[in-house]
N, C-alpha and C positions, 0 to 999 in steps of 0.2 A: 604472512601474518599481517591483519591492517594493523596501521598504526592508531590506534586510537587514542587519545590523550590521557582521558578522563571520563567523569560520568556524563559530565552535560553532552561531550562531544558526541558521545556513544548512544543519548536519546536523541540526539537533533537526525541521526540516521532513521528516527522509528516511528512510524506512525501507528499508535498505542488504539485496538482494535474490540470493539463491542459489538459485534453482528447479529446477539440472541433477540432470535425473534419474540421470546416470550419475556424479556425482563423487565422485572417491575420500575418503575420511575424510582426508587428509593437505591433499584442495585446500581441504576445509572449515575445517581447524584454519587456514590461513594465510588464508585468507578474513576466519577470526572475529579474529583478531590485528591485520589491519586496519582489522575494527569497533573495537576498546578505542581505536585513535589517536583517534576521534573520536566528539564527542558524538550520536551518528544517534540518533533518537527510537528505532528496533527494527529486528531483522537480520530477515529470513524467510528461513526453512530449509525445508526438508520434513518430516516428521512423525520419519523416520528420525532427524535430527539436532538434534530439538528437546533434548536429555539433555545434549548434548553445547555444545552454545550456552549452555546453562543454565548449567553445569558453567565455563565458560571467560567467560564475562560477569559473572560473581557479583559479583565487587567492583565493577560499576557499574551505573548508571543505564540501559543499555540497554536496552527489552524484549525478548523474544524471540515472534516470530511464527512461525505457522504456517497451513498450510490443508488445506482439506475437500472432499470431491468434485471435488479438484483434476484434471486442468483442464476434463474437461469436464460436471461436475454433475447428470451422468444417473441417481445413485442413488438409490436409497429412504430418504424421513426415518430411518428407523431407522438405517438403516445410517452417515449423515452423522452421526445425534445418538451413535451407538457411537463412531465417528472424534474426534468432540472431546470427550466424556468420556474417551478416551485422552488425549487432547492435554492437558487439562485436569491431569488426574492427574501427564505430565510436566513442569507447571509451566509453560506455555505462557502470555503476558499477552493476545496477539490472536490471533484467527480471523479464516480469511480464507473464508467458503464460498462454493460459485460456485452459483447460480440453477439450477435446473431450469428447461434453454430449452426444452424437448418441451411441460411447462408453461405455461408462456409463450408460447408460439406458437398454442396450444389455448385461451387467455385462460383458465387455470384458475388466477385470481388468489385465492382462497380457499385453495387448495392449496398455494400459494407462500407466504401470509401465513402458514398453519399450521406449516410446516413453521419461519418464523424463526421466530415465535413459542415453538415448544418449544426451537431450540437457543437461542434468548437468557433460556429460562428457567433449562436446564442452565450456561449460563457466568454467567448473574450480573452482577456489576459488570465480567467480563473485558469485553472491545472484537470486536465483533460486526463484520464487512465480510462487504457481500455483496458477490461481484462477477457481473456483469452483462456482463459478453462483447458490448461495443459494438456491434464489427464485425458481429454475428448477427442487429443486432435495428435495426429500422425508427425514427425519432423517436416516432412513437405508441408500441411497444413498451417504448420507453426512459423514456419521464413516467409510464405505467401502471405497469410496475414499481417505481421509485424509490417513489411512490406510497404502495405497498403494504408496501415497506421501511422506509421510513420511520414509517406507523401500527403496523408490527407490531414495531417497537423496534429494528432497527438502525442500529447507530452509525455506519459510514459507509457510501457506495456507492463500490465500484471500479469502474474503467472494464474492466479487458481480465485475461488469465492469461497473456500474453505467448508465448501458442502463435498467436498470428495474428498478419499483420502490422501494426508499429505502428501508432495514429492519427497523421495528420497534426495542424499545431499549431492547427489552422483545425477539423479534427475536434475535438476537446480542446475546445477552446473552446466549441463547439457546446452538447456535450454537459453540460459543467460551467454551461451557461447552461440547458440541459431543466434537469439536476437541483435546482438553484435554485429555478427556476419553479414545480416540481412537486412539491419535499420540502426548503421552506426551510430546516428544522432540522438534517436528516442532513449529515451531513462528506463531504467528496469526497477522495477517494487517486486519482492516478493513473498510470498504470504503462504503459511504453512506449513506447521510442526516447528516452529520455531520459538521455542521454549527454553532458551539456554544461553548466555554467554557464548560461549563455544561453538554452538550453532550459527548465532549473528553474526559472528567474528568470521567463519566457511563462507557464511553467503556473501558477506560484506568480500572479503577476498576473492569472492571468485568473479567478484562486478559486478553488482546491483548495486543500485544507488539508493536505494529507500528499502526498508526490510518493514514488513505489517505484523504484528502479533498482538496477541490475546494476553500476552506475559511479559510486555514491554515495562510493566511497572515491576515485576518480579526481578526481570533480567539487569535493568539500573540499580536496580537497590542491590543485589548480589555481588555484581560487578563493584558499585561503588567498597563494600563490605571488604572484596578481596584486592583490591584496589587502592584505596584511598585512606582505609584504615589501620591498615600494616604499618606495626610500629614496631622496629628494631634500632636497639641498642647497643651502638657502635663499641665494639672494646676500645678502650689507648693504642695506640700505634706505637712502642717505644722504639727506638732508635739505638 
């Protein structure tokens, strides 16, 4: 079981997640006004409403995340390292880029490694994720790449883009035990179907260090509810 404290402790693991390609600017702003309730380590927006996250988080702690060759990662380095010098420019703290699987598939692991290589020369001290689309990719595919992620400087591995169906918590597991094995320094986030206390509390135990969800604001407020609000009434102890 983790130990988790409290509610703040238990957002500062979450980066509170908005990925609909269609939502309007009004679902976004009641979105991010759920973010200020609580301490989540970073919201992810799409690139469209990184200005605006920025804009409306300022007075806190929050980072503001974004992503790159979102969701399915078939562009040209250029074209990726153009996307996050934008990002970058709007004041963005993390990136999230997805893998070139055509790459990956072709074992053209040189090509992968160059490619982070340049965008984590462009960000700097920002927070480099690569993510890695589980679902796609075989256990060999999955320790080859981390791998490679890892020597070539970034800072975590995600699991999925939440365009395919979630992993199971037994998948999760799996995989946060390759990436261990095979890139003991890089961070794990993982992202999908996670909707629950109970769930966050599995992944958080089974080593990830950062958890992504759509329900981050669901899952503090419940938490906190069964948590923090529990009032019981001690009887006398008589002697």
């Amino acid at each position: 079981m983790y130990n988790i404290k409290n509610s703040k402790e238990l957002a500062s693991y979450i980066n509170y997640t908005n990925l609909n390609n269609i939502i309007p600017e009004e679902e976004v702003k009641e979105f991010l006004e759920k973010a200020k309730e609580s301490t989540f380590n970073s919201v992810i927006v799409s690139p469209t409403y990184v200005p605006l996250a920025k804009e409306t988080l300022k007075d806190t702690d929050i980072k503001v995340g974004s992503v790159v060759g979102f969701p399915l990662g078939f562009e040209d380095s250029e074209t990726k390292i153009a996307e996050v010098k934008s990002l970058l420019d709007k004041g963005v703290d993390e990136i999230e880029v997805v893998v070139n699987l055509s790459y990956l598939k072709d074992k053209k692991y040189d090509l992968i490694g160059k490619e982070i290589e340049e965008i984590k020369k462009v960000m700097g001290d920002k927070t480099l994720k690569l993510n890695i689309e589980v679902k796609a990719l075989e256990d060999a595919e999955k320790s080859a790449v981390v791998q490679v992620a890892e020597k070539a400087g970034a800072d975590f591995i995600k699991n999925a883009t939440g365009f395919v169906t979630p992993c199971h918590i037994y998948e999760i597991v799996n995989d946060i035990n390759i990436i261990q094995k095979y890139a003991p320094k890089i961070k794990i986030e993982i992202y999908g179907g996670i909707d629950s206390y109970k769930i966050a509390n599995q992944v958080l135990t089974a080593g990830a260090d950062k958890i992504a969800s759509n329900y981050g604001y669901e899952i503090v407020k419940r938490y906190k509810e069964l948590r923090e609000n529990t009032q019981v009434k001690p009887k006398p102890i008589t002697l």
